[in-house]
DSSP file (Angstrom, degrees, kcal/mol; ACC not computed):
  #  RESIDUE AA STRUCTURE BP1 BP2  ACC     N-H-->O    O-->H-N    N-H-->O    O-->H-N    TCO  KAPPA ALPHA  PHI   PSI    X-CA   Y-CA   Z-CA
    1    1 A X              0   0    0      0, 0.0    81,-0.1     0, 0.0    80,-0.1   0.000 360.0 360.0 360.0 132.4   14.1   16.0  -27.2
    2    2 A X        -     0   0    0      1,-0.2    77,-0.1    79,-0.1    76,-0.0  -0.002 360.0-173.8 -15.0 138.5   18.1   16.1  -28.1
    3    3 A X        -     0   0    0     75,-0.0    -1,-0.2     0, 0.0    76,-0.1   0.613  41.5-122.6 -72.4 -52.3   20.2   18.4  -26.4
    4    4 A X  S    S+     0   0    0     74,-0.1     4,-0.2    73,-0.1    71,-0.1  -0.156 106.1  71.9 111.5  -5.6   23.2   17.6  -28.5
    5    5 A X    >>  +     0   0    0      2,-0.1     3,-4.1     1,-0.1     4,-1.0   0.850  60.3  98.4-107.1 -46.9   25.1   16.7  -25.2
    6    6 A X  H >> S+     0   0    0      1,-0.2     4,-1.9     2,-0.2     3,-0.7   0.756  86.5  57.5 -20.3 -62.6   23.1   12.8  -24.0
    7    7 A X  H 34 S+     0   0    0      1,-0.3    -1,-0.2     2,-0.2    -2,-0.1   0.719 110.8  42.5 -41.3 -32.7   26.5   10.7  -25.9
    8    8 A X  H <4 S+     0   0    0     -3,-4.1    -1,-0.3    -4,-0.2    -2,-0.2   0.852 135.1   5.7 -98.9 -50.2   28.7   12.4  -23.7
    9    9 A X  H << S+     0   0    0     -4,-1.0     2,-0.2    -3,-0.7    -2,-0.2   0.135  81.1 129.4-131.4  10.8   27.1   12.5  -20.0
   10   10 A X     <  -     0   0    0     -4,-1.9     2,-0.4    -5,-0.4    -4,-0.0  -0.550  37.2-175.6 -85.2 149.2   24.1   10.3  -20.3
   11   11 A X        -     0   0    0     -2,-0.2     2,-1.2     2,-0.0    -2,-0.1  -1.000  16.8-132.8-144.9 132.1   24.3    7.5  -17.2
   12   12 A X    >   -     0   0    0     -2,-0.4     2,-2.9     1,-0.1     3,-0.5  -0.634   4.0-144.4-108.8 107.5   21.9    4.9  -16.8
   13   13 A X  T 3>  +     0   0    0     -2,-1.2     4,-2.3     1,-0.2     5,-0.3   0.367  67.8 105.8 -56.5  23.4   20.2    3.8  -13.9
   14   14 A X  H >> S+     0   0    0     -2,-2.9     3,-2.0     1,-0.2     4,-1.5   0.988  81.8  62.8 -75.7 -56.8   19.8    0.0  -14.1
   15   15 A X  H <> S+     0   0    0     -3,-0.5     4,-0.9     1,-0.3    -1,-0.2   0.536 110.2  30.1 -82.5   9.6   22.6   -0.1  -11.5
   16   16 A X  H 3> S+     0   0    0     -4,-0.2     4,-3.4     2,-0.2    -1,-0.3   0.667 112.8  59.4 -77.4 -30.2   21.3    1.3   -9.0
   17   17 A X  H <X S+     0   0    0     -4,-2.3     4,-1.6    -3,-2.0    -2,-0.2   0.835 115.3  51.0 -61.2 -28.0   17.5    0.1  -10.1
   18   18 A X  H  X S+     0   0    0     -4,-1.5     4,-1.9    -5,-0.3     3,-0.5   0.990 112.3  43.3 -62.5 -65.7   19.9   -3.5   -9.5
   19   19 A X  H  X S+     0   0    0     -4,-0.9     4,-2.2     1,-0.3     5,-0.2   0.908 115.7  47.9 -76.4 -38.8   21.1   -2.2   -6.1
   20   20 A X  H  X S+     0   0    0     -4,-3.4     4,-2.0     1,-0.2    -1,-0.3   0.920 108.0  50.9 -67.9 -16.1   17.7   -1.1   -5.1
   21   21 A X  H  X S+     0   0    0     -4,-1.6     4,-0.6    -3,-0.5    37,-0.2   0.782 110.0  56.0 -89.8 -34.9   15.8   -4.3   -6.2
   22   22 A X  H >X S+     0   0    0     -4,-1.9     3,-0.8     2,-0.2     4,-0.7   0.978 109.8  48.0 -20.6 -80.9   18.6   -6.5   -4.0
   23   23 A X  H 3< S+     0   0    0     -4,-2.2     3,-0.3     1,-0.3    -2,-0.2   0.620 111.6  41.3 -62.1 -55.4   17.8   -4.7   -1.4
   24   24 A X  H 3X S+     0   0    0     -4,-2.0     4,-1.2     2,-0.2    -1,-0.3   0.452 114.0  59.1 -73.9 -13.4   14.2   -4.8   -1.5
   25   25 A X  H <X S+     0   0    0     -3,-0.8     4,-1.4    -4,-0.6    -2,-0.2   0.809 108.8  41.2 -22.2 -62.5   14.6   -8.5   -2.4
   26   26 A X  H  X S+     0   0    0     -4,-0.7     4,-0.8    -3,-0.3    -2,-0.2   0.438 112.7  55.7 -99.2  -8.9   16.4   -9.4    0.7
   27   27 A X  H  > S+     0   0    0     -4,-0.2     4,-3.5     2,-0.1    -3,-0.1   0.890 106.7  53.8 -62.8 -68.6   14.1   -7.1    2.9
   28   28 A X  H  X S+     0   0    0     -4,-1.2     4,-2.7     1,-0.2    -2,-0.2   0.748 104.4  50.5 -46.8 -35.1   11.3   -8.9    1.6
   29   29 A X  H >X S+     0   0    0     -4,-1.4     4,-1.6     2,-0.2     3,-0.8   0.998 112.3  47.4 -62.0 -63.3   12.5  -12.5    2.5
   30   30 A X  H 3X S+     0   0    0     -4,-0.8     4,-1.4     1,-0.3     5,-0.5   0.923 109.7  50.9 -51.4 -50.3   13.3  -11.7    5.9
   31   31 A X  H 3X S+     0   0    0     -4,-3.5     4,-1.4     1,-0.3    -1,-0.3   0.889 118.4  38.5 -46.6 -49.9   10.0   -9.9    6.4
   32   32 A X  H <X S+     0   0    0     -4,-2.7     4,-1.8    -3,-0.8     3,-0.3   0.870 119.9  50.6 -59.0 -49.9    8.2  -13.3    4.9
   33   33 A X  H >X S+     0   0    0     -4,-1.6     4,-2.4     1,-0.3     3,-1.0   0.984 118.6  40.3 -91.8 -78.5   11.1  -15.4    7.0
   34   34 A X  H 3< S+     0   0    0     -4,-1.4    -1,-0.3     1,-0.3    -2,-0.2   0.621 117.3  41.1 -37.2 -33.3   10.1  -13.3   10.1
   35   35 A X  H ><>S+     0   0    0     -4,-1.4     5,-1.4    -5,-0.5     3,-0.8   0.843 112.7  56.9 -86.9 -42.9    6.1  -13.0   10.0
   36   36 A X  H X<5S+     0   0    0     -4,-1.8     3,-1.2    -3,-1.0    -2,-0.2   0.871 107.9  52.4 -88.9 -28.2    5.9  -16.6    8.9
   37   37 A X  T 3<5S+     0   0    0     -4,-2.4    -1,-0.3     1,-0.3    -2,-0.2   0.725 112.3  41.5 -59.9 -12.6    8.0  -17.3   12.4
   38   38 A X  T < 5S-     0   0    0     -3,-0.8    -1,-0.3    -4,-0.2    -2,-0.2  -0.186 124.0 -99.3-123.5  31.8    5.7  -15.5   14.5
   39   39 A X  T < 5S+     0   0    0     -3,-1.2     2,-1.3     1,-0.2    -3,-0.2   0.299  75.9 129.7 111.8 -55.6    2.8  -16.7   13.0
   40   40 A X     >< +     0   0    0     -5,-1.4     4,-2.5     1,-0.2     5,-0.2  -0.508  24.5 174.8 -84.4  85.1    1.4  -14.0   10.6
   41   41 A X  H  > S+     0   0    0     -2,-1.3     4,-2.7     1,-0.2    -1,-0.2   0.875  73.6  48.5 -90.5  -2.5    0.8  -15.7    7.6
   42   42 A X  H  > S+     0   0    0      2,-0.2     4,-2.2     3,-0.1    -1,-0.2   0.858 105.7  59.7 -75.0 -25.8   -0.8  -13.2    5.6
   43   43 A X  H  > S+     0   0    0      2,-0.2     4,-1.7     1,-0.1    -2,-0.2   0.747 113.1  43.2 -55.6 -31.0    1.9  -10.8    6.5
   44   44 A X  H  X S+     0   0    0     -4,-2.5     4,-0.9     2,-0.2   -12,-0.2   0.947 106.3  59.8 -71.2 -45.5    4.2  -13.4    4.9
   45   45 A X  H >X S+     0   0    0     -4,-2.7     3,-4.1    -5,-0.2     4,-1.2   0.932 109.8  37.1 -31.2 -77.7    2.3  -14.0    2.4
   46   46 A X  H 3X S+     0   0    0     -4,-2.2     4,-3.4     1,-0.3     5,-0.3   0.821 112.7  60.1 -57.8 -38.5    2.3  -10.4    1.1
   47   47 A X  H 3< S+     0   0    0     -4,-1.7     4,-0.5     2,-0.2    -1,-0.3   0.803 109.5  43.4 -29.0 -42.6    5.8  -10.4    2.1
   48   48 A X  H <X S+     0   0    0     -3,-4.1     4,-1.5    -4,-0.9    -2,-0.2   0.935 110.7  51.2 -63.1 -52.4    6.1  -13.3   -0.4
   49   49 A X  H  X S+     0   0    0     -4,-1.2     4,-0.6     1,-0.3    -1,-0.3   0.755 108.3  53.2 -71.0 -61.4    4.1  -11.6   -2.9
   50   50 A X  H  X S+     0   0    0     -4,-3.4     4,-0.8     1,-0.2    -1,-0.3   0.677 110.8  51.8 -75.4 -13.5    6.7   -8.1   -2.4
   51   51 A X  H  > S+     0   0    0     -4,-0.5     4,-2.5    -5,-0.3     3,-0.4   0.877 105.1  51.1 -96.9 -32.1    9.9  -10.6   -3.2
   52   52 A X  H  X S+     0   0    0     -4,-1.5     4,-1.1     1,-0.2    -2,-0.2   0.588 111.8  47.1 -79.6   6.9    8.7  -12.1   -6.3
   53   53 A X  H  < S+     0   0    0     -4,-0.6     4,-0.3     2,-0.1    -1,-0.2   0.765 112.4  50.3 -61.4 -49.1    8.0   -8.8   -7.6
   54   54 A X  H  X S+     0   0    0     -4,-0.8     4,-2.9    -3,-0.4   -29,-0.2   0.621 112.6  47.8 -80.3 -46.2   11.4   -7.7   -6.5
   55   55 A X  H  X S+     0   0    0     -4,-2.5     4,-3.0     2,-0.2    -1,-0.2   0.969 110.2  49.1 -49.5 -72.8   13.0  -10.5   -8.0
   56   56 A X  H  X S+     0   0    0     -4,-1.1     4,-1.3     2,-0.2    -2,-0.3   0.574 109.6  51.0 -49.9 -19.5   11.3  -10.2  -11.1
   57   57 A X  H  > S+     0   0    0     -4,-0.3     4,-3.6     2,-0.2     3,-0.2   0.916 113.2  47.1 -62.1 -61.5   12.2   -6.6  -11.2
   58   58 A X  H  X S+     0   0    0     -4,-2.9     4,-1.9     1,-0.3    -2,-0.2   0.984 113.1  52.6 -49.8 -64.7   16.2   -7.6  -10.5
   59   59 A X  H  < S+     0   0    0     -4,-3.0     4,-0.3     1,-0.3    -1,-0.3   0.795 108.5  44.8 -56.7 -31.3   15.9  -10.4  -13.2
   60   60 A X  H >X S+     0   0    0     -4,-1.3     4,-4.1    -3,-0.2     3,-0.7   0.864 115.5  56.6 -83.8 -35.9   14.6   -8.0  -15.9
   61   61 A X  H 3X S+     0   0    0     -4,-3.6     4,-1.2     1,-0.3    -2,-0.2   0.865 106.8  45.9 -30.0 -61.9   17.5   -5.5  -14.6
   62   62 A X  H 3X S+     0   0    0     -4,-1.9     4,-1.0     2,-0.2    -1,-0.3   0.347 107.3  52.5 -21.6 -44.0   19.8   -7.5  -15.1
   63   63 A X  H <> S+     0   0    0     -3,-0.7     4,-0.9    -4,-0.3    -2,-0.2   0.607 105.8  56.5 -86.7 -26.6   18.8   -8.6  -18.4
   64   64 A X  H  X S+     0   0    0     -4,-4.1     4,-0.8     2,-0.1    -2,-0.2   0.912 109.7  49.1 -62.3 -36.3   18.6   -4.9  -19.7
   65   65 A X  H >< S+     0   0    0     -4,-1.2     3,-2.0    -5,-0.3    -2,-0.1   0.993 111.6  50.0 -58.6 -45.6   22.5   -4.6  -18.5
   66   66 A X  H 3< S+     0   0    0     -4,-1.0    -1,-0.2     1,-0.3    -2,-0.1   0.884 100.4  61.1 -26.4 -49.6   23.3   -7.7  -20.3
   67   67 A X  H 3< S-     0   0    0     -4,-0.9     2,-0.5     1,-0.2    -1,-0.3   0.819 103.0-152.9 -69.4 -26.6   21.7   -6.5  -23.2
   68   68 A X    <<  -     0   0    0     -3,-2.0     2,-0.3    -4,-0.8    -1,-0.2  -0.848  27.2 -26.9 114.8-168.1   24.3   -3.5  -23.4
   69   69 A X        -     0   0    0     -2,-0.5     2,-0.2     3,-0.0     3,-0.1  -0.855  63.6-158.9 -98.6 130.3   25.0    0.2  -24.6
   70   70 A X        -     0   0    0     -2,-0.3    -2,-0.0     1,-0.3    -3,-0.0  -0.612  37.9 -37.9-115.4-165.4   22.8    0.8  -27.5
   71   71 A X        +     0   0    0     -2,-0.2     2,-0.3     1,-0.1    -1,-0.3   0.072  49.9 175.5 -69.2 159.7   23.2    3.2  -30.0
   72   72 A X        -     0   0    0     -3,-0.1    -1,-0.1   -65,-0.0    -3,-0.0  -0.890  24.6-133.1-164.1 120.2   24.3    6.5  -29.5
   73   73 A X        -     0   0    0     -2,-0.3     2,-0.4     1,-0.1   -66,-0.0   0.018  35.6-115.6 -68.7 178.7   25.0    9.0  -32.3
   74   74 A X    >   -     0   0    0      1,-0.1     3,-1.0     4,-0.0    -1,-0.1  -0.934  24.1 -83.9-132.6 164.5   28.0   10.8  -32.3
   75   75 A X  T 3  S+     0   0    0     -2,-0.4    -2,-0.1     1,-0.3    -1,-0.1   0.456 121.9  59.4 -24.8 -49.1   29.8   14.1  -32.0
   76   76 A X  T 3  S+     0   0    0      1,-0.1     2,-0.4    -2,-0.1    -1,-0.3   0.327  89.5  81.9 -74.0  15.5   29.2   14.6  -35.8
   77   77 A X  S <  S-     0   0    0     -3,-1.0     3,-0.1   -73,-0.1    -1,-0.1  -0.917  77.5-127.1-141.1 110.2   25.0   14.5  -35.7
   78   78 A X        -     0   0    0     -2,-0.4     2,-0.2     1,-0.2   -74,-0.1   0.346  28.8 -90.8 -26.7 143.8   23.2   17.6  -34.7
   79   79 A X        -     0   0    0    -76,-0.1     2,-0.5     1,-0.1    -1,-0.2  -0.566  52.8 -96.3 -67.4 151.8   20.7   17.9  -32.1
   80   80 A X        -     0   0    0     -2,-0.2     3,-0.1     1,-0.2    -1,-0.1  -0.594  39.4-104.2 -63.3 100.1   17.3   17.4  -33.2
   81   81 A X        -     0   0    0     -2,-0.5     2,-0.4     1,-0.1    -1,-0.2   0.180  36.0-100.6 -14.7 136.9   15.1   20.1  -34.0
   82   82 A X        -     0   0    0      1,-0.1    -1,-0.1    -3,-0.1    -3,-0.0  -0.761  31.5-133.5 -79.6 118.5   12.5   21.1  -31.8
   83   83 A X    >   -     0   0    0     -2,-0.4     3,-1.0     1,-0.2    -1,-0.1   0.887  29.9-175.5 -77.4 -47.1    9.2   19.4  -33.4
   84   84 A X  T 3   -     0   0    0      1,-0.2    -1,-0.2     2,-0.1    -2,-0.0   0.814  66.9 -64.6  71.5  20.0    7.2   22.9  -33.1
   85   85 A X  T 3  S+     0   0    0      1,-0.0     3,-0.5    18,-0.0    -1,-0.2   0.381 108.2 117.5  90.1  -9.9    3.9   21.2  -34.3
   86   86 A X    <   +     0   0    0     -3,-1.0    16,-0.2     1,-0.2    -2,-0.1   0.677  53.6  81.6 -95.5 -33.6    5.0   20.3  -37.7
   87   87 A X  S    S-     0   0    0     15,-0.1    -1,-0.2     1,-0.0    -3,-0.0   0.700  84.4-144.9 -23.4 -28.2    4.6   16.9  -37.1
   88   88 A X        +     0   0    0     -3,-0.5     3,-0.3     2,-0.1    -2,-0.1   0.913  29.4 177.6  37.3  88.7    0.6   17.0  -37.8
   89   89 A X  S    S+     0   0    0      1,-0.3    -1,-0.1    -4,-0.2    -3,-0.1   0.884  76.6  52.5 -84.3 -29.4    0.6   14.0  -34.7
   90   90 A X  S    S-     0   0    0      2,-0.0    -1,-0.3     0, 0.0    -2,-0.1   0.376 107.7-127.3-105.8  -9.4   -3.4   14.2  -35.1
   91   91 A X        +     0   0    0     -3,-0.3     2,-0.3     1,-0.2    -2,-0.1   0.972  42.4 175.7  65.0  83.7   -3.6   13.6  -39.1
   92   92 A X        -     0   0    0      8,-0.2     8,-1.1     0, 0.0     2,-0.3  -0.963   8.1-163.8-120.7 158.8   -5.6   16.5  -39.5
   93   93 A X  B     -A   99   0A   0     -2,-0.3     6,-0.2     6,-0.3     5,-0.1  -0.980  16.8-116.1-134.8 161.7   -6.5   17.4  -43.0
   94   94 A X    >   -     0   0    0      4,-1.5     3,-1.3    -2,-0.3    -1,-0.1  -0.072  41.0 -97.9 -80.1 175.9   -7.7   20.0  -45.4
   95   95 A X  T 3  S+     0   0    0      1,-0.3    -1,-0.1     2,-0.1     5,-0.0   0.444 118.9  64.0 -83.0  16.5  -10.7   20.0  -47.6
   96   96 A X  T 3  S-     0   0    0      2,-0.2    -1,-0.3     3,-0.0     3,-0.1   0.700 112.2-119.2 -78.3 -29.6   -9.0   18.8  -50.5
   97   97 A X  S <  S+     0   0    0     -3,-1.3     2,-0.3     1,-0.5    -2,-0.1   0.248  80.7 103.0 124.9 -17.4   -8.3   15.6  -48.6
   98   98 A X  S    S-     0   0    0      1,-0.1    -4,-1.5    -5,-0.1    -1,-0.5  -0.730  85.6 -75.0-111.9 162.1   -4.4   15.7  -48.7
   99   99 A X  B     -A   93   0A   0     -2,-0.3    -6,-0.3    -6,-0.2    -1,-0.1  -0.088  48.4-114.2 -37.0 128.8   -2.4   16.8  -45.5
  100  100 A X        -     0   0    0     -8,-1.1     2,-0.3     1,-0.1    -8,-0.2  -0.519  17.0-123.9 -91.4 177.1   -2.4   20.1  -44.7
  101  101 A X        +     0   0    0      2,-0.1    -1,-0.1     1,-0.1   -15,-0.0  -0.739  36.1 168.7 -77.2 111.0    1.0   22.2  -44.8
  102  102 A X        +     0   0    0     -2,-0.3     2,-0.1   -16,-0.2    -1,-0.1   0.178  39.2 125.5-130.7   7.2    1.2   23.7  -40.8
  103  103 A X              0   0    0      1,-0.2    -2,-0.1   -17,-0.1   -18,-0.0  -0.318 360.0 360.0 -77.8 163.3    4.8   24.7  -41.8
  104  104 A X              0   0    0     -2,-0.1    -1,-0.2     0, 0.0    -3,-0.0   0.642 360.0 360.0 -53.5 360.0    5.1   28.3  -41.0
C-alpha cells in the first residue's frame, strides 16, 4: 500500500544487492582457489557451487539496473485507498449467483 510519499524518497537496493554479490563472489573463488590448494575438494566444490550462484545473482543485478527507473506516478496522483476488504479477493458470492456487494 501507497503512502503518497514512495516517488519522492523511494531508493532501491540493487546497489548494494550488486556490492554484496561481488563480495560474496570474490569470497567464494578464493575459498574454492584455497580448499582446492590444500586438497579439499568438496570444500571447493561447494565453494564452486556458492560462486555460481553469486554470479548469477550479480548478473541478474545488474540486468535489473540496466533495465532502469520504472514508472512512478507523480505528485498529482493520490495515494491509494486502503483496500478494507472490498476487493472480494476470494470470489465469494450470494445466492442469486452474482457478486455480493461487501461495500459498507
Amino acid at each position: 500500500m501507497r503512502t503518497g510519499d514512495e516517488p519522492l524518497h523511494a531508493r532501491s537496493p540493487l546497489r548494494m544487492r550488486c556490492g554484496l554479490a561481488l563480495w560474496g563472489l570474490l569470497w567464494a573463488i578464493a575459498g574454492a582457489v584455497a580448499f582446492a590448494d590444500f586438497g579439499r575438494p568438496e570444500w571447493a566444490a561447494a565453494c564452486a557451487t556458492l560462486a555460481l550462484v553469486a554470479a548469477t545473482d550479480l548478473v541478474m543485478v545488474i540486468r535489473h539496473i540496466h533495465q532502469g527507473a520504472h514508472y512512478q506516478p507523480g505528485r498529482d496522483v493520490p495515494p491509494y485507498e486502503p483496500d478494507r476488504g472490498r476487493n472480494n479477493v476470494f470470489g465469494t458470492r450470494n445466492d442469486s449467483g452474482r457478486r455480493r456487494d461487501t461495500r459498507p
